[in-house]
C-alpha positions as CSV (number, residue, x, y, z in Angstrom):
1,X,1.1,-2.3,3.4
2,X,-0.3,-4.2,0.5
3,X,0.9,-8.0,0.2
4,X,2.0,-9.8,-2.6
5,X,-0.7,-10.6,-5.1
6,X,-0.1,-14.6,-4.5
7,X,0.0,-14.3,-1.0
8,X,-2.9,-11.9,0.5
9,X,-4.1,-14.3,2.9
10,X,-7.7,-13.3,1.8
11,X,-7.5,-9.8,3.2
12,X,-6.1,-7.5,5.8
13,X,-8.2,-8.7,8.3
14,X,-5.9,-12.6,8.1
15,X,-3.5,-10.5,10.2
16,X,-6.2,-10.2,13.0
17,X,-8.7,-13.3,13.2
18,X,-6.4,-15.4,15.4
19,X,-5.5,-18.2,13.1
20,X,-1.6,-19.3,13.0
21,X,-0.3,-19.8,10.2
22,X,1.9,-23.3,10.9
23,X,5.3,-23.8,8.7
24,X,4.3,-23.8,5.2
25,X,4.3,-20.3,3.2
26,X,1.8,-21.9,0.7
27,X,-1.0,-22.2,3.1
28,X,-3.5,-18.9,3.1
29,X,-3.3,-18.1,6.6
30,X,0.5,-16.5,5.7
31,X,0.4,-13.2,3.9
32,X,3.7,-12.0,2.0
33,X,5.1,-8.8,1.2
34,X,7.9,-8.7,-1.4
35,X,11.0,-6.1,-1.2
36,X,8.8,-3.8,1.0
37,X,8.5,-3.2,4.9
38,X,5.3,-4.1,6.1
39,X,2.8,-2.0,8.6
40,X,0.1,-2.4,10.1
41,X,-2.1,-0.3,11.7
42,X,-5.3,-1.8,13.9
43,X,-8.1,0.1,15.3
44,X,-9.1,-2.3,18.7
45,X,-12.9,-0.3,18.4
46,X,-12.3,1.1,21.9
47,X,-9.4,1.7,24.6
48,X,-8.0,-1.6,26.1
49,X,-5.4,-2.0,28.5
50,X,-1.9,-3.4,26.7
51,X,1.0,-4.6,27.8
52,X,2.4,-7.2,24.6
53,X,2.5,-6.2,21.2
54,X,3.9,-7.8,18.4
55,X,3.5,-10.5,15.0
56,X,4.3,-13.3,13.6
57,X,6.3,-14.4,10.8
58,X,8.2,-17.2,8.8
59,X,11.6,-17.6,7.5
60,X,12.3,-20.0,4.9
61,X,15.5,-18.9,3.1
62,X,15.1,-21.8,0.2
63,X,12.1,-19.6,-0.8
64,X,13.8,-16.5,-0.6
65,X,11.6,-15.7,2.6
66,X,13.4,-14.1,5.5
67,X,12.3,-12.6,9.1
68,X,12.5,-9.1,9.4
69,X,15.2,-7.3,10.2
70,X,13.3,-5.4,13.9
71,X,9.6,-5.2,14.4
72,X,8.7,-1.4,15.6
73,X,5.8,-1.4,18.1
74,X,3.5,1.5,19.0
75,X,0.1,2.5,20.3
76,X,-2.5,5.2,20.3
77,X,-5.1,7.2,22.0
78,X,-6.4,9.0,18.4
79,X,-5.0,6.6,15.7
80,X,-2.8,9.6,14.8
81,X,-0.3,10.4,17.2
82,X,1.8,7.1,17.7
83,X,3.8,6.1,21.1
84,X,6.8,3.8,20.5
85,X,6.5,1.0,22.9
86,X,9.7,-1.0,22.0
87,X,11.4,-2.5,19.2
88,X,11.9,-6.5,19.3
89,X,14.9,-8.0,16.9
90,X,15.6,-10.2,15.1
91,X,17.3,-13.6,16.6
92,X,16.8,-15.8,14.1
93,X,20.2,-17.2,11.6
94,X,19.3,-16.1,8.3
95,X,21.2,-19.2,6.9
96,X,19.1,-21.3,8.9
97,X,17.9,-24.5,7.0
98,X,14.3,-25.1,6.7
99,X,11.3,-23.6,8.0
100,X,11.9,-21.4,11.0
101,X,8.4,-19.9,12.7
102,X,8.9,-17.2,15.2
103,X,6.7,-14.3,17.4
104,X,8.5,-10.7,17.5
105,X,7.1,-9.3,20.5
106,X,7.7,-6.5,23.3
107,X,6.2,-6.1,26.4
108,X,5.7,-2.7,28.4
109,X,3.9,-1.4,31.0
110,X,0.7,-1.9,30.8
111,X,-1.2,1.2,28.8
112,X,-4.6,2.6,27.2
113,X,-5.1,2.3,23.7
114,X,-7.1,1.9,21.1
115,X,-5.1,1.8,18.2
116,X,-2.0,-0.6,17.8
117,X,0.9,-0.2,15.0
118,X,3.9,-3.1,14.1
119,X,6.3,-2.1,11.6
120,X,8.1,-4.9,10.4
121,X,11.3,-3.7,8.5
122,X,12.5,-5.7,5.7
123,X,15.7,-6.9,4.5
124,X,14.3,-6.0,1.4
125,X,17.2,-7.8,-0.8
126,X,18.3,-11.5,-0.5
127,X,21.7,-11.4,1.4
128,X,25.0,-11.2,-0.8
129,X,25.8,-15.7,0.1
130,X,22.2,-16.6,-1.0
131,X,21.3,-17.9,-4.5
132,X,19.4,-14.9,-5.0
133,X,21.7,-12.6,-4.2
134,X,20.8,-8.7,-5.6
135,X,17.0,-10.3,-5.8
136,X,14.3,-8.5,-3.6
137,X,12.9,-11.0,-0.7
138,X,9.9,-11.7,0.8
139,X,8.8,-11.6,4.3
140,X,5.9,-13.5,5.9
141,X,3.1,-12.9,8.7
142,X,0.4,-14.5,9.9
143,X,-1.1,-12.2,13.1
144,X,-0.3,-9.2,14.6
145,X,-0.8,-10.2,18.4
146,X,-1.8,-7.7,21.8
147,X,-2.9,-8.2,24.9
């Protein structure tokens, strides 16, 4: 999914070269995707052995910034045929004040794979008590994370 064109992170690969993104939005190591879902899809270069999958994201509900509503996890063998591996919601109180920073993960029995997917599903509109009500919203991740 293609971020927001102020908040790319400087490229697709931000979601995989291990840098955290800490708890402000503004710095370049968060990407944002506005009013749209967001997956990711990463080819590992060769099978590995898995048992976590997930990413990371920010909520900051001043800045119209939410978590998403579920992350979707799957892997696979060919890049094209995708096994679900769980789903991890979403914990987090969407009137929460301030920065919140949290990992959506799953963990499974451990598996071979070379290609990882999250699928981060949006709330895609700010919620009917915030200010921006009716307005689309963003959401915000710094690294998808395996191992």
């Amino acid at each position: 999914t293609e971020p927001h064109r102020a908040y790319t992170a400087g490229g697709a690969d931000a979601l995989i070269d291990g840098v955290r993104g800490g708890d402000d939005f503004r710095v370049p190591t968060w990407m944002g995707f506005y009013g749209t879902d967001l997956e990711v899809v990463v080819d590992l270069g060769e099978s590995r052995t898995l048992h976590r999958l997930g990413a990371g994201f920010l909520q900051d509900q001043n800045s119209w910034i939410f978590m998403p509503r579920r992350l979707e996890c799957a892997t696979s063998s060919d890049g094209v045929h995708f096994e679900p591996v769980g789903v991890a919601p979403d914990d987090v109180d969407e009137h929460a004040d301030g920065v919140v920073v949290r990992d959506f993960t799953v963990t499974f029995p451990s598996r071979s794979a070379r290609f990882v997917r999250v699928h981060a599903v949006a709330p895609i509109e700010c919620p009917a008590w915030h200010k921006g009500a009716g307005n689309r919203s963003f959401i915000f991740a710094d690294e998808v994370v395996f191992d």
